[in-house]
N, C-alpha and C positions, 0 to 999 in steps of 0.2 A: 867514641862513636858506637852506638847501639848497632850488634851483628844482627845482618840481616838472614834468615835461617831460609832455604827456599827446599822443596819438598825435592826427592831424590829425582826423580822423572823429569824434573824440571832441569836439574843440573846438568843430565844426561843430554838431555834434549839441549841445552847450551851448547853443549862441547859438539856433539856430533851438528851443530850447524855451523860450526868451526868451523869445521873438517870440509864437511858439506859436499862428501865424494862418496862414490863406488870403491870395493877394492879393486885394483889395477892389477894387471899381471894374469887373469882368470877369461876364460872364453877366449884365446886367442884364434882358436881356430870355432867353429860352433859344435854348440854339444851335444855328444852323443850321451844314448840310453835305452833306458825304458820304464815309463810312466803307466801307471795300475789303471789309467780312465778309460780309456777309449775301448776297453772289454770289461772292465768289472765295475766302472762307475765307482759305487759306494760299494758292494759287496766285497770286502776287503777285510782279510785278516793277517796276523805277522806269521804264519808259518806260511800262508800262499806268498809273501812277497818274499819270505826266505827262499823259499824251492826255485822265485823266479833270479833268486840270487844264485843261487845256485845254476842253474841251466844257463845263465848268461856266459858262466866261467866255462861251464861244462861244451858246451856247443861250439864255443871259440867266439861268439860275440864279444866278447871281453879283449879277445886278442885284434878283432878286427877295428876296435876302439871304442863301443859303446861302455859307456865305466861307471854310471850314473842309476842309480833303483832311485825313482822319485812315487814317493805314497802321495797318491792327491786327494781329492776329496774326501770324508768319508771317515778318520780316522778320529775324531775329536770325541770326546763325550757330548750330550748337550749343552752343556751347562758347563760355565769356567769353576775352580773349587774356589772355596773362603776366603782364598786368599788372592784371587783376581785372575789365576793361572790355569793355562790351557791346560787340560787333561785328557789323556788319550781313554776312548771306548775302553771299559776295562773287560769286557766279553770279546773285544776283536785283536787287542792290543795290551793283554794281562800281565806281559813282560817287560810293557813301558819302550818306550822311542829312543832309551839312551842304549839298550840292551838289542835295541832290532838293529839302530846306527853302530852299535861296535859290531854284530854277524855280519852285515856290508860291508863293513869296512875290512874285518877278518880276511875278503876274498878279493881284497885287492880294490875293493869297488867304494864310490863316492853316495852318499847318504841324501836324498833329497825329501823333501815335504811339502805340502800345499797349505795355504791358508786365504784369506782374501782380506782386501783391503775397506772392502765396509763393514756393518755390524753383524752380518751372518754369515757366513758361506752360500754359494748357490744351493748348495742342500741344508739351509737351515743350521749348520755350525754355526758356534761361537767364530764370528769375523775380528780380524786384529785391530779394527778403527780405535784410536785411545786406550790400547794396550802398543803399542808397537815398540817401545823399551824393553819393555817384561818380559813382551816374546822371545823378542831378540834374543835379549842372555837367554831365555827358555832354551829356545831353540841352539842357541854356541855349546849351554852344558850337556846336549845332546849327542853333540857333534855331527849338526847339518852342514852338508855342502850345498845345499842348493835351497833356492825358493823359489817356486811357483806360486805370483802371488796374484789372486783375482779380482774380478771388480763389481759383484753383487753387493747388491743392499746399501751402496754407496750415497742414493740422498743426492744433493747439488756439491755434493764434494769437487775439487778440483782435482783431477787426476794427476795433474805436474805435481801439484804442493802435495799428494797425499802419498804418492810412490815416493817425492821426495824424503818426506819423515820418515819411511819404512827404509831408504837407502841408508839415512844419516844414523838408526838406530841399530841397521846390522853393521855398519862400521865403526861405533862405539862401543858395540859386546864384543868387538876383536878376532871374532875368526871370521876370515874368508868367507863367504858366499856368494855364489853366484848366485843374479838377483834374475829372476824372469818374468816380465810384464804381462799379466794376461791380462789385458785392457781392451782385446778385442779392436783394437784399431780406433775405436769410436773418437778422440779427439787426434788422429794423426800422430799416434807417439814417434813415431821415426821422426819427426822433427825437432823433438828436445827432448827424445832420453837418453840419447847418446851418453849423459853424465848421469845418468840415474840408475840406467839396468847393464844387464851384458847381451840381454834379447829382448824383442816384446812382440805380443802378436798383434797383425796384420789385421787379424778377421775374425769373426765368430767360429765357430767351434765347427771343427771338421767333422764327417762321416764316411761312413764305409759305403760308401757310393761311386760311380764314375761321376757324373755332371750334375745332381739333384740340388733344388736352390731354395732351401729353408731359410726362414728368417735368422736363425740359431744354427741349425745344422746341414751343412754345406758339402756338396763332393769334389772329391780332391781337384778335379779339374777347370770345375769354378773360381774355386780359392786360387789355382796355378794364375787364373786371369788377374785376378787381385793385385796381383805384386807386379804388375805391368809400369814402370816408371818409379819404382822403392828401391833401385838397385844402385845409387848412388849413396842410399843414406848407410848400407852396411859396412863392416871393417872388420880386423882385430879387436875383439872388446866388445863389439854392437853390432848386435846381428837382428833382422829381421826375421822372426817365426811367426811362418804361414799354418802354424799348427801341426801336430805329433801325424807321427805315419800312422796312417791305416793298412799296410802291408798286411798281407795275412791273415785279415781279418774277413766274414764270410760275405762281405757286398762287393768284393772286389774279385774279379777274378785273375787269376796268374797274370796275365798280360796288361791288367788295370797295375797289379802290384809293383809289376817292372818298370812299367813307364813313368807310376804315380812314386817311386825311387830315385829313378835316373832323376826327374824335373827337380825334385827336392835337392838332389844332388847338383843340380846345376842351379839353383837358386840361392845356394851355401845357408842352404837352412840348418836349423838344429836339427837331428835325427833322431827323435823319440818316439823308441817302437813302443806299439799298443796294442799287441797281440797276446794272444794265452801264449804262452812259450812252450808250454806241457800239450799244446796240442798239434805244434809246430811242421809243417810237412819240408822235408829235405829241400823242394825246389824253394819254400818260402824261405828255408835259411842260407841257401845258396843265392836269393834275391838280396838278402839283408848284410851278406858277407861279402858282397863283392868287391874286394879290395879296392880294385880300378877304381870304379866307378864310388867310392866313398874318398879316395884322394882327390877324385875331384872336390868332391864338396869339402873336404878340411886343408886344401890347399892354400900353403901360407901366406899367397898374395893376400888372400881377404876378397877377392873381387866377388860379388853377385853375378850372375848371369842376368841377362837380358832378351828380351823378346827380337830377334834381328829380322823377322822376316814372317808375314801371317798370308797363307791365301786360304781360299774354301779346303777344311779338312787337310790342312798343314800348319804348324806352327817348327817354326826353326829358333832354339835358344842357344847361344852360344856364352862363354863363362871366360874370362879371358886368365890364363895361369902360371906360377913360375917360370923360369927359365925362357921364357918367350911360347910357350906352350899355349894351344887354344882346346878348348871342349866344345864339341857341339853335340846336340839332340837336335834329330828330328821326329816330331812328333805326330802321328798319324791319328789328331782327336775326330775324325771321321767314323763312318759306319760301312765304309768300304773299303780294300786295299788298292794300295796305287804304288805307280814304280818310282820313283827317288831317284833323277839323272841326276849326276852330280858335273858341271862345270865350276872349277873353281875359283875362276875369274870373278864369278859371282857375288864371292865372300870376300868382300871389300877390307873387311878387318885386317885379314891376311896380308905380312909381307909379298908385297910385288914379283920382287926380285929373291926370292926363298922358294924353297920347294921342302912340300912337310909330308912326313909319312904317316900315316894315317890310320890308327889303332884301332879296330871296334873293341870296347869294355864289355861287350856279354858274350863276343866270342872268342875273346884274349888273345887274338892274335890281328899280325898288320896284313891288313888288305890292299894294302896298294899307294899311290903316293899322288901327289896334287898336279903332277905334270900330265896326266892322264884321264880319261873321262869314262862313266864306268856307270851302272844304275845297280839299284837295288828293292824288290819289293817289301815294300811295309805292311804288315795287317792292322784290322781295324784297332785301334786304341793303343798301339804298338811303337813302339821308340825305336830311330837307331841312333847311338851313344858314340862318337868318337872321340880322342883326345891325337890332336894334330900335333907334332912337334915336328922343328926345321930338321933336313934331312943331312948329314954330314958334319 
């Protein structure tokens, strides 16, 4: 019988529809970081994202769990070389992407990159459509942990089938990665990527705004409305991302940064900061490290938070957590302050017959307990944060 010879891409592409998985074992809780876009766009070079490797170790964000340097946009030549392969800027990236991924990884930290899943990048890079084998190994002999992968220049492509090839390709080059969907929501991913990504996003592309409603670029507290009813599709493994923090960045202010924290925290979003780090003020890293308040959101149950309760210039989220534990925020998205009576009766969630002591996370300490009735004032765009556990 005459061998039939098929071209290498093609065999690949065989085996990894085998497979036809995610790797497993990755994103059990969501990911923390910091991603280069949301302050420097494309202005990006490897000794600015070493320095911000460095300050992440330096600072203690590394200890509070962020472990992720993801390069997004921005770092590609125009043009792929002769031989069909992605090439890094060599004016921004003269050292090459295997050599920036071993200094991250040097510091204890995980190696991330962006690419998109049609023919260009939103900034006009070479997009991985009908390369995603080549990348793949490209991208493993680098030693990527991560991809953020996006959805320009995509045509009537199928979003399922097209993130699916990019899943099946980085599980045939053999190393791990976590896969991140940036599809913008636009066909519903929370309904079937659960076997394709470890995250995807929700929405279009966040901004350093409170409430501003772009077609493209959104303020955190718009997008917060977004995820109203997404909180069943998340888990271990598959997570909803509402888009990277704007913390600290200049359209927010201190009390935007806290509360536009806490919600992401109670939403068990990824946490990818997007801030200059080198220009970082003490209360923004005291936002960014608050222990409390980030075990909520990497707490191992999996659960989402949910919207439990909305009147004019209130919204109440509550996250339900280990050990019989509950989170709540309330959130003051008003223009004015108001006082916060607390009856507990109210919060139906809550064991009946339990009585829970009741922590604030930005003042680390317990104020009091659920058998008792007690108010507190909120200011405008201001959160308060608790995590309830039963008392005794």
């Amino acid at each position: 019988m005459k061998k039939l010879l098929l071209p290498l891409g093609l065999l690949l592409g065989a085996a990894g529809a085998l497979t036809a998985q995610k790797f497993d074992g990755l994103a059990e809780t969501p990911p923390m970081g910091w991603n280069s876009w949301n302050t420097f766009e494309v202005d990006i070079h490897e000794d600015m994202i070493r320095e911000m490797a460095d300050i992440l170790v330096e600072s203690g964000m590394k200890d509070a769990g962020y472990n992720y340097i993801v390069v997004d946009d921005g770092w590609e030549a125009l043009e792929r070389d002769e031989n069909g392969q992605l090439v890094p800027d060599p004016e921004k990236f003269p050292s090459g992407m295997k050599a920036l991924a071993d200094y991250v990884h040097s510091k204890g930290l995980k190696f991330g990159i962006h690419n998109c899943a049609g023919n260009l990048t939103c900034n006009g890079f070479p997009g991985g459509r009908g390369h995603e084998y080549e990348d793949a190994r490209l991208y493993a002999s680098w030693g990527v942990d991560y991809l953020k992968y996006d959805w320009c220049e995509h045509g009537t492509a199928d979003a399922h089938e097209t993130y699916s090839t990019m899943r099946d390709a980085l599980y045939a080059a053999g190393r791990p990665v976590v896969f991140s969907l940036c599809e913008w929501g636009d066909s519903e991913p929370w309904k079937w990527a659960e076997d394709v990504g470890h995250l995807w996003r929700t929405t279009g592309d966040i901004t350093d705004c409170y409430d501003c409603q772009g077609e493209y670029d959104m303020g955190w507290k718009f997008v917060l409305g977004l995820q109203v009813g997404l909180s069943s599709y998340a888990g271990p493994g598959h997570w909803n991302d509402p888009d990277m923090l704007e913390v600290g960045n200049p359209g927010l202010s201190l009390t935007d940064s806290k509360a536009h924290f806490s919600l992401w925290c109670m939403l068990a979003a990824p946490l990818m900061a997007g801030n200059d780090l080198r220009e970082m003020t003490p209360e923004i890293l005291q936002i960014l490290t608050n222990k409390e308040a980030i075990a909520v959101d990497q707490d191992p149950l999996g659960k989402q938070g949910y919207l439990f309760m909305q009147h004019p210039s209130k919204q109440i989220w509550v996250k339900e957590l280990s050990d019989g534990d509950w989170a709540i925020c309330i959130f003051n998205d008003g223009d004015e302050p108001y006082t916060q009576r607390f009856n507990w009766a109210h919060y139906t969630f809550l064991d009946e017959d339990a009585i829970y002591t009741v922590r604030d996370l930005w003042q680390h300490e317990d104020i009091g307990r659920t058998d008792r009735k007690y108010e507190i004032r909120i200011a405008p765009h201001d959160v308060l944060m608790f995590r309830l556990s039963k008392a005794g």
